[in-house]
MDAnalysis code that builds the backbone (N, CA, C; Angstrom):
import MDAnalysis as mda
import numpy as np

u = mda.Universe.empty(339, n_residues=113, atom_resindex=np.repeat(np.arange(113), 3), trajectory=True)
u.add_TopologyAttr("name", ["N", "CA", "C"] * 113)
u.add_TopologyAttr("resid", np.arange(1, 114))
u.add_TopologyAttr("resname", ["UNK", "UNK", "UNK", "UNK", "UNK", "UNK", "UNK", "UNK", "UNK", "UNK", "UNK", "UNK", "UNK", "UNK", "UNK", "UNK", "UNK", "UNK", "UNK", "UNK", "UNK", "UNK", "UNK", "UNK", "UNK", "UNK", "UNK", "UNK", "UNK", "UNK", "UNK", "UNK", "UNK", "UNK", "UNK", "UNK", "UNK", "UNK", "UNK", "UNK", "UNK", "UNK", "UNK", "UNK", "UNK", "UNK", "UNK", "UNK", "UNK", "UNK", "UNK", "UNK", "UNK", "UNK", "UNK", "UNK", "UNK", "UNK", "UNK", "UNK", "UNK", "UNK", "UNK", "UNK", "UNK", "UNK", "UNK", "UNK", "UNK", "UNK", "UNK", "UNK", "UNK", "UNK", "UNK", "UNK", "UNK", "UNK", "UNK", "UNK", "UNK", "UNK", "UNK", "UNK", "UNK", "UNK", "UNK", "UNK", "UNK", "UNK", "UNK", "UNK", "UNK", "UNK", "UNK", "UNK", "UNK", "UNK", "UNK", "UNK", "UNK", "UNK", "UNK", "UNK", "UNK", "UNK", "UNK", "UNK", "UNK", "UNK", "UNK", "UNK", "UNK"])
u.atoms.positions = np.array([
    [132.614, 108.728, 39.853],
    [131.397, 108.518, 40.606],
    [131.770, 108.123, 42.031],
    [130.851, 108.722, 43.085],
    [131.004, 108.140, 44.524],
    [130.692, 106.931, 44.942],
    [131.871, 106.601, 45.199],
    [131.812, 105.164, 46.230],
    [130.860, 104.845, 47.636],
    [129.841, 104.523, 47.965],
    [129.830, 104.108, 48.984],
    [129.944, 103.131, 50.256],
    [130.648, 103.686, 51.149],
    [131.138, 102.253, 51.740],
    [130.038, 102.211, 53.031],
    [130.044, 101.087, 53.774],
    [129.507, 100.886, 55.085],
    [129.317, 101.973, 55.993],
    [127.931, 102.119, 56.454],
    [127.577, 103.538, 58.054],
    [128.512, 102.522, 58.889],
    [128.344, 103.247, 59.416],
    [129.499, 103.461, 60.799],
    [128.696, 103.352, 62.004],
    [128.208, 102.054, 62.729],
    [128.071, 101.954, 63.618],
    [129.072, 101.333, 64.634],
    [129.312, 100.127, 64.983],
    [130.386, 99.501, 65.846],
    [131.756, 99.422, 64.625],
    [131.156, 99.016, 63.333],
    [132.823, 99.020, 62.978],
    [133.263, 100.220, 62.480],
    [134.223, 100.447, 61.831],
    [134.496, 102.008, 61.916],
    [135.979, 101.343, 60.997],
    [135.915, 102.339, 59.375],
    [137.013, 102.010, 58.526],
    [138.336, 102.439, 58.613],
    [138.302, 103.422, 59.462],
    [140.144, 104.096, 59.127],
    [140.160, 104.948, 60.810],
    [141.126, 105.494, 61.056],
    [141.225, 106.092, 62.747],
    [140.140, 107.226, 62.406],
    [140.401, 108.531, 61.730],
    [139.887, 109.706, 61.592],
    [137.897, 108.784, 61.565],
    [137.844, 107.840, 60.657],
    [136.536, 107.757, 61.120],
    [135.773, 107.254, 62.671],
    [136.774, 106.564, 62.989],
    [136.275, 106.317, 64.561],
    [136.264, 107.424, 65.214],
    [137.317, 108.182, 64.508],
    [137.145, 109.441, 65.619],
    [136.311, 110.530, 65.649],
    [135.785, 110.545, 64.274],
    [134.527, 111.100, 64.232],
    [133.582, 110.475, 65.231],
    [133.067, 109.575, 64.963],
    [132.138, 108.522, 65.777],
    [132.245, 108.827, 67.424],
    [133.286, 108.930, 67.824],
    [133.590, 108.881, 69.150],
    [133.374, 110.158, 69.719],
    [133.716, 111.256, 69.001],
    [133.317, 112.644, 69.209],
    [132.076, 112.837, 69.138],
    [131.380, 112.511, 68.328],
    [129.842, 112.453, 67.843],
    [128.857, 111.834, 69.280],
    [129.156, 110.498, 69.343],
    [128.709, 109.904, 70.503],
    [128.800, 110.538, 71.832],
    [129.833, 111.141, 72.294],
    [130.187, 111.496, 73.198],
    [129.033, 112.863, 73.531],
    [129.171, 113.719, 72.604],
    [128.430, 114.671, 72.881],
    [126.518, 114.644, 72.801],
    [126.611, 113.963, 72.308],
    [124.734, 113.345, 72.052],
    [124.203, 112.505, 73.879],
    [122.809, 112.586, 73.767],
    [122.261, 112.381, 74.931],
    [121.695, 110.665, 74.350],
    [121.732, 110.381, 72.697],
    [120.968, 109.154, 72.305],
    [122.592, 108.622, 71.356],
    [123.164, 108.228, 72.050],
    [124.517, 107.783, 71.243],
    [124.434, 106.526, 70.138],
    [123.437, 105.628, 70.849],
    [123.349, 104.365, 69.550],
    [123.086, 104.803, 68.586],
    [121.779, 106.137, 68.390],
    [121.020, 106.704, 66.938],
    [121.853, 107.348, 66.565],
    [123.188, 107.357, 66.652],
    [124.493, 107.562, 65.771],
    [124.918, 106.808, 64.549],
    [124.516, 107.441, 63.363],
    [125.475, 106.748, 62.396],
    [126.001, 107.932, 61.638],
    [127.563, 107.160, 60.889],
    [127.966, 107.917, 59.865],
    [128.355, 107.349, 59.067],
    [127.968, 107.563, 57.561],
    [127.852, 107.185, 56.453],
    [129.216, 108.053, 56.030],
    [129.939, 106.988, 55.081],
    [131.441, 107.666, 54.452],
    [131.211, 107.119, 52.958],
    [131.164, 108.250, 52.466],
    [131.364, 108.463, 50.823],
    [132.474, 108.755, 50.714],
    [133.104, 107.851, 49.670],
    [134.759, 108.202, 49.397],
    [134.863, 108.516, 47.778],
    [135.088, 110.064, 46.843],
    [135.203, 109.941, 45.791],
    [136.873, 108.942, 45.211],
    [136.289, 109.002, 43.923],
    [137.264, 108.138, 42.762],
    [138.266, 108.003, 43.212],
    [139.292, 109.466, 43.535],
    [140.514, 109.368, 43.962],
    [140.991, 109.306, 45.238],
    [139.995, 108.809, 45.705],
    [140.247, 108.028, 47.259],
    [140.667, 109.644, 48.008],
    [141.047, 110.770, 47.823],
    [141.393, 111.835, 48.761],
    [140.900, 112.609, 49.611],
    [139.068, 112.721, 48.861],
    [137.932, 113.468, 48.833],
    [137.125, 112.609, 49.990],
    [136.817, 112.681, 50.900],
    [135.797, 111.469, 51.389],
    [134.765, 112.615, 52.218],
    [133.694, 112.143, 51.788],
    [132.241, 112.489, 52.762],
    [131.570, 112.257, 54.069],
    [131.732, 112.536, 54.891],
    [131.298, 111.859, 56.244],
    [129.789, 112.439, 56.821],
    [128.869, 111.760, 56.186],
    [127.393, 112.304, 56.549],
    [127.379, 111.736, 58.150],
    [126.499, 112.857, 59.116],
    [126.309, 112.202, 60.282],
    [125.015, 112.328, 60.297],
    [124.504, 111.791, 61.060],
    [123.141, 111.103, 61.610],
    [122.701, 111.000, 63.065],
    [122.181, 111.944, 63.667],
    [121.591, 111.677, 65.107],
    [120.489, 111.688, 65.250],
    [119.875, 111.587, 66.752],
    [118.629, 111.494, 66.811],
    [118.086, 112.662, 66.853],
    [116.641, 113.544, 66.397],
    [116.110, 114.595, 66.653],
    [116.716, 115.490, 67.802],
    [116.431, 114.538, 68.397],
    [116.937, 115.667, 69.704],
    [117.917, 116.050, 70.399],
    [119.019, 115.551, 69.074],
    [120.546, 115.581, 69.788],
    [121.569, 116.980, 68.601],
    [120.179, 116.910, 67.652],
    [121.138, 118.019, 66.508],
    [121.283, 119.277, 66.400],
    [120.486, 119.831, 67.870],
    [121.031, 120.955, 68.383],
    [122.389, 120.684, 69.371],
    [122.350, 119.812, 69.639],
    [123.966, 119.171, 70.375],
    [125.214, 119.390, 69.127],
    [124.843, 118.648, 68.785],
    [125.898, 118.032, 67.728],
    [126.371, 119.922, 66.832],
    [125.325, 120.172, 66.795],
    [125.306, 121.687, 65.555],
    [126.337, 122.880, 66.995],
    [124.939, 122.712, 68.222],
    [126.253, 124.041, 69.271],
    [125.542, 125.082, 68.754],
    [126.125, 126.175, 69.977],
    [125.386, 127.620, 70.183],
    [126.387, 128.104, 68.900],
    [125.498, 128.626, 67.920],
    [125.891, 129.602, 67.011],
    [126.960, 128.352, 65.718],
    [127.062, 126.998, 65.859],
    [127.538, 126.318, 65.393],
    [128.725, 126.436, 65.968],
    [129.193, 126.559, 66.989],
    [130.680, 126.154, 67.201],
    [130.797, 125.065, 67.553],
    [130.237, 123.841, 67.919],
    [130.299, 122.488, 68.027],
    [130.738, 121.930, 66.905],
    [129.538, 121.964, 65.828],
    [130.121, 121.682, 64.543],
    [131.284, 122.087, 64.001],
    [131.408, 123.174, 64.150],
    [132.263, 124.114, 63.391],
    [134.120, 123.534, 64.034],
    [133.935, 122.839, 65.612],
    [135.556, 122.535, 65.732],
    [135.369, 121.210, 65.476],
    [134.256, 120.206, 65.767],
    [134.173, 119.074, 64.897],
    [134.609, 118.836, 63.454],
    [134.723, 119.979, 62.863],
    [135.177, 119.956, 61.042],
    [136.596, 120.495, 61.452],
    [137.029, 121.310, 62.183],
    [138.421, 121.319, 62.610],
    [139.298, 120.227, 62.741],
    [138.540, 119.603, 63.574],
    [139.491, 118.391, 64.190],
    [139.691, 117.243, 63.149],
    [138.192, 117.025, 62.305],
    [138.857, 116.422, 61.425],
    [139.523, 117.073, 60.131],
    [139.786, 118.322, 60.133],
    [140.833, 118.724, 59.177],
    [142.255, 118.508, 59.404],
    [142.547, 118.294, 60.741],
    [143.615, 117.736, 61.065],
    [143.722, 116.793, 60.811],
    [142.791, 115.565, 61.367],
    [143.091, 113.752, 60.810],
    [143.658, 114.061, 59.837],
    [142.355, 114.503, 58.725],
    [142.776, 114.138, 57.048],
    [144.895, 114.960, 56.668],
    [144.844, 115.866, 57.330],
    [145.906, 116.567, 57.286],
    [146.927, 114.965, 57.047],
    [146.793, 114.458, 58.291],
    [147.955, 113.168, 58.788],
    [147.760, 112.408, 57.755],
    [146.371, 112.330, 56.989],
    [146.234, 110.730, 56.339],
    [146.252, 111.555, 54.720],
    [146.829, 112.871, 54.639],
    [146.861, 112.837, 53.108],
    [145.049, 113.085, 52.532],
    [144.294, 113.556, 53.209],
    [142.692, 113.377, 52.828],
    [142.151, 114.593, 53.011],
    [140.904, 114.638, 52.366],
    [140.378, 116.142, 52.585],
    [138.719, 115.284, 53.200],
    [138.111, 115.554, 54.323],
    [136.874, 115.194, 55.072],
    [135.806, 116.332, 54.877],
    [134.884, 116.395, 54.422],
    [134.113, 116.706, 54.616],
    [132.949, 116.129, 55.133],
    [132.879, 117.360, 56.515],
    [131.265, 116.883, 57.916],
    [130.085, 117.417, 56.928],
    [129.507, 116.294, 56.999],
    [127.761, 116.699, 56.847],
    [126.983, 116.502, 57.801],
    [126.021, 117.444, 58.376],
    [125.085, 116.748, 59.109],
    [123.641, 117.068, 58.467],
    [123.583, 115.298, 58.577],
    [122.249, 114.940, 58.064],
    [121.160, 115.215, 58.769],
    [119.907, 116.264, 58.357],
    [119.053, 116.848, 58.978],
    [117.940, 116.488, 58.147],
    [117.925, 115.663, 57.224],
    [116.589, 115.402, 56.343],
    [114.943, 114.887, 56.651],
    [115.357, 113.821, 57.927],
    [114.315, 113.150, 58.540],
    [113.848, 113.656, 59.710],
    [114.434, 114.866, 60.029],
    [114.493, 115.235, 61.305],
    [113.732, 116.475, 61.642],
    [112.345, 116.501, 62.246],
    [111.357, 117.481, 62.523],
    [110.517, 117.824, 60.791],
    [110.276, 118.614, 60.647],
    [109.327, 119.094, 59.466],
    [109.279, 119.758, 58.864],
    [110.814, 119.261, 57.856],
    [111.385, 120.062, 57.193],
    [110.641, 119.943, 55.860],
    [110.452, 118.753, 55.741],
    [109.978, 118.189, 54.260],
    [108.534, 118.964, 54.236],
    [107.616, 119.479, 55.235],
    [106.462, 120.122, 54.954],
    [106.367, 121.284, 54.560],
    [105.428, 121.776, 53.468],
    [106.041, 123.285, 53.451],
    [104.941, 124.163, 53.965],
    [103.773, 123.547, 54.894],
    [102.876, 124.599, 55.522],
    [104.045, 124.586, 56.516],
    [104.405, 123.770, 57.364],
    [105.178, 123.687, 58.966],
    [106.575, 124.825, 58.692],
    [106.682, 125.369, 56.957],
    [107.982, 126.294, 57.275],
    [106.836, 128.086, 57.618],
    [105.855, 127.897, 56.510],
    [104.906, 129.115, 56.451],
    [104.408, 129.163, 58.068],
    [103.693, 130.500, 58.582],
    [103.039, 130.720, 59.575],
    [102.134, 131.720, 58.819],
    [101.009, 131.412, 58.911],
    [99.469, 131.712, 58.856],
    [99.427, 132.605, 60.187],
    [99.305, 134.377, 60.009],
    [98.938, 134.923, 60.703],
    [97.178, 135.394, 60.829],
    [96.621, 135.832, 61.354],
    [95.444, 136.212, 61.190],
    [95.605, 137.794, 60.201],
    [93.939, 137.970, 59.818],
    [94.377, 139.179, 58.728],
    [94.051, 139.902, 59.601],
    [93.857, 141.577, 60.172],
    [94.212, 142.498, 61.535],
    [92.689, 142.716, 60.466],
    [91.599, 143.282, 61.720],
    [90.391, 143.737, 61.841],
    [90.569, 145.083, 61.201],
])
């Protein structure tokens, strides 16, 4: 079963997680509404790194066509490389715009005369 340890605001558990954090922050326009939550499975190797920004920063964080994200999960494939770990980036998009509605995914066209 998954462990969960402390979001990640000012303190920060191991280097690769600050350095998430620091990358994260850096590129966002609302850096405090930064958190990241680290799930670490059983055998300590596996760890989860959910991120968290503000609405209006997760087209930042995501990048044209996802390449933001996409060298963000790079870079930390390297950390984990050094520390023996496998990271997996999540970004947390749950609270964010109106997703949870399911008229706001439909569009209601008119019926043609």
């Amino acid at each position: 079963m998954p462990t969960l340890r402390t979001a990640l605001s000012d303190a920060v558990s191991s280097p690769a997680d600050e350095l998430l954090c620091r990358i994260v922050r850096a590129i966002v326009d609302h850096p405090d509404s930064v958190t990241v939550t680290v799930t670490t499975q059983d055998d300590a190797t596996d760890t989860t790194l959910n991120i968290r920004a503000h609405p209006d920063d997760i087209g930042k964080v995501i990048g044209k066509n996802g390449h933001t994200i996409r060298a963000v999960r790079t870079l930390m494939g390297g950390a984990g490389m050094k520390q023996h770990r496998r990271y997996t980036i999540v970004l947390d998009e749950d609270d964010h715009g109106d997703h949870g509605d399911p008229a706001a995914d439909s569009v209601q066209h008119p019926a043609p005369d």
